[in-house]
C-alpha positions in Angstrom: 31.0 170.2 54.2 34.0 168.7 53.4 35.8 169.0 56.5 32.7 168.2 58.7 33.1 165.0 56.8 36.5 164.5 57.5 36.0 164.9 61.0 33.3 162.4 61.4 35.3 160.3 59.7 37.9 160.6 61.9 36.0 159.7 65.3 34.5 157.0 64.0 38.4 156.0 63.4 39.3 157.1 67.0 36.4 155.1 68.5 36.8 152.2 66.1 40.8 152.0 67.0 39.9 152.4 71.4 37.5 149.3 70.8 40.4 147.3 69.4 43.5 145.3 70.9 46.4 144.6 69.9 48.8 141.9 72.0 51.8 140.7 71.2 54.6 138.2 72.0 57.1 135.7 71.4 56.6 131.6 71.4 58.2 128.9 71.9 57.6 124.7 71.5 59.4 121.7 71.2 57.3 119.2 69.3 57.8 115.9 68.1 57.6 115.7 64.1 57.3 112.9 61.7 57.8 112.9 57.8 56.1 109.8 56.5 57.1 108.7 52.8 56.1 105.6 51.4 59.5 104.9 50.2 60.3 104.3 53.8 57.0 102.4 54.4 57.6 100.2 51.7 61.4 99.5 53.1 60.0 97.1 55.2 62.5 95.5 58.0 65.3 97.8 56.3 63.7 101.1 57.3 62.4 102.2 60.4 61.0 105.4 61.7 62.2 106.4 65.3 60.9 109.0 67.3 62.4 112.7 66.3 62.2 116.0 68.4 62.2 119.5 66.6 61.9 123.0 68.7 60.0 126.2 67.0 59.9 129.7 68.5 58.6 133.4 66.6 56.6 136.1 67.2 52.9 136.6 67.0 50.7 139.4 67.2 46.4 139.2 67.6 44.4 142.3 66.9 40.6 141.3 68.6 37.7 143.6 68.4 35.8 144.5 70.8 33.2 141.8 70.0 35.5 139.2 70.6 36.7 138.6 66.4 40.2 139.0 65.9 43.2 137.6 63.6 46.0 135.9 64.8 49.4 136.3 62.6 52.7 135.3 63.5 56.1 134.4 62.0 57.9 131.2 63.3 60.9 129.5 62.9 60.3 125.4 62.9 62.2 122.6 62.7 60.5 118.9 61.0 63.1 116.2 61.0 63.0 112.4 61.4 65.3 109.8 62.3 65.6 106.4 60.4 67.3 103.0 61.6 68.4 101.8 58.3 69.1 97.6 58.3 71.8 96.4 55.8 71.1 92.5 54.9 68.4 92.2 58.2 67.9 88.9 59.2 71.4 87.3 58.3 74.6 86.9 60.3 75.9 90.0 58.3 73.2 92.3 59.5 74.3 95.9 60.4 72.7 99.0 61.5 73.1 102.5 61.1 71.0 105.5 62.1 70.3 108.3 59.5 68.1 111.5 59.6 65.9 113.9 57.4 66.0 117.7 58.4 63.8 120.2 57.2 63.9 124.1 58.2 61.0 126.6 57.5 59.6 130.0 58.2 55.6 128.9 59.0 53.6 132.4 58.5 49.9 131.7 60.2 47.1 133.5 59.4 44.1 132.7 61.6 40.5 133.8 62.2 39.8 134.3 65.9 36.8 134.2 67.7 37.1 135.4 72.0 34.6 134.9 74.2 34.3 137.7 77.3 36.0 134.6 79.6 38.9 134.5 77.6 38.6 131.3 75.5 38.8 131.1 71.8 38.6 129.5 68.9 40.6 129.8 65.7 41.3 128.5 62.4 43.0 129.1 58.9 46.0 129.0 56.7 49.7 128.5 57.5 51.6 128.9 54.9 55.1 127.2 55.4 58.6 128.5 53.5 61.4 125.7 53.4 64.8 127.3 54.3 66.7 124.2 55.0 66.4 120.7 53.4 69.3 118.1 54.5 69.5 114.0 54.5 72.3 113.3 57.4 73.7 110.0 57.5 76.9 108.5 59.6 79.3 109.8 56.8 77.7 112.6 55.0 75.1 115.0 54.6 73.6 116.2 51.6 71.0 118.9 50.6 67.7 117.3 49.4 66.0 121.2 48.9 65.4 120.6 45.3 63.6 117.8 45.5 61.3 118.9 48.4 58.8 121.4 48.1 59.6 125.0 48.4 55.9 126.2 49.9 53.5 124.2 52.0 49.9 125.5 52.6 48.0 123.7 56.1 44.9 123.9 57.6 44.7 125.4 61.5 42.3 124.7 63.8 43.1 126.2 67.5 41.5 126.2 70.9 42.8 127.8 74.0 42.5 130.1 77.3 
């Protein structure tokens, strides 16, 4: 009895695993980031944001039944920085400029609910949960690690939509 068990078990297993993919792959992005700190908002005309670029790239794996739900994990390397114009005495004759910049490294680890339709489009959403590696303020004549005073985990919201 007990192996007749075992071997029902097992097919539904078999058949179970044949209805199910799994694809993965690597992926790539350059984005463009922004921190926004209300120190720097409140700078006023000696504080400016300018635009900042950042790439990202991991792996990712999605294991979809056959009915089309699915969950969407990857691992990803991402860069967040932001560039400043910083004013020294702006609006007088003695006004100078100098350029500094905030860099921040993690490992982002996404964990998403996925829904496929038989055409190929889906809809996800859930967690990301982000790990900072790196954390450096870079300025004309140094650069100095700001990791202690930035948070060490960062949980997100997802939402996705695709082909």
């Amino acid at each position: 009895m007990k192996r007749l068990l075992l071997i029902l078990i097992s097919i539904g297993f078999i058949h179970n695993a044949n209805a199910q993919t799994l694809k993965a792959g690597i992926e790539g992005s350059f984005n463009s980031t922004w921190l926004f700190n209300k120190l720097v908002s409140d700078a006023g005309d000696q504080l400016d944001y300018k635009s900042t670029f950042a790439p990202q790239f991991g792996v990712s794996g999605v294991f979809t039944s056959e009915e089309g739900a699915g969950l969407y994990l990857g691992i990803m390397s991402a860069s967040v920085n932001q560039k400043y114009t910083n004013r020294i005495f702006p609006g007088t004759p003695l006004e100078s400029s100098f350029e500094s910049e905030t860099k921040l490294k993690y490992i982002d680890i996404p964990v998403l609910f996925r829904l496929t339709t038989k055409s190929g489009f889906y809809f996800e959403v859930g967690p990301q949960f982000s790990l900072l590696s790196k954390a450096e303020s870079v300025s004309p004549n140094s650069t100095s690690d700001i990791k202690s005073n930035t948070n060490s985990l960062n949980i997100s919201g997802q939402i996705g939509l695709g082909v």
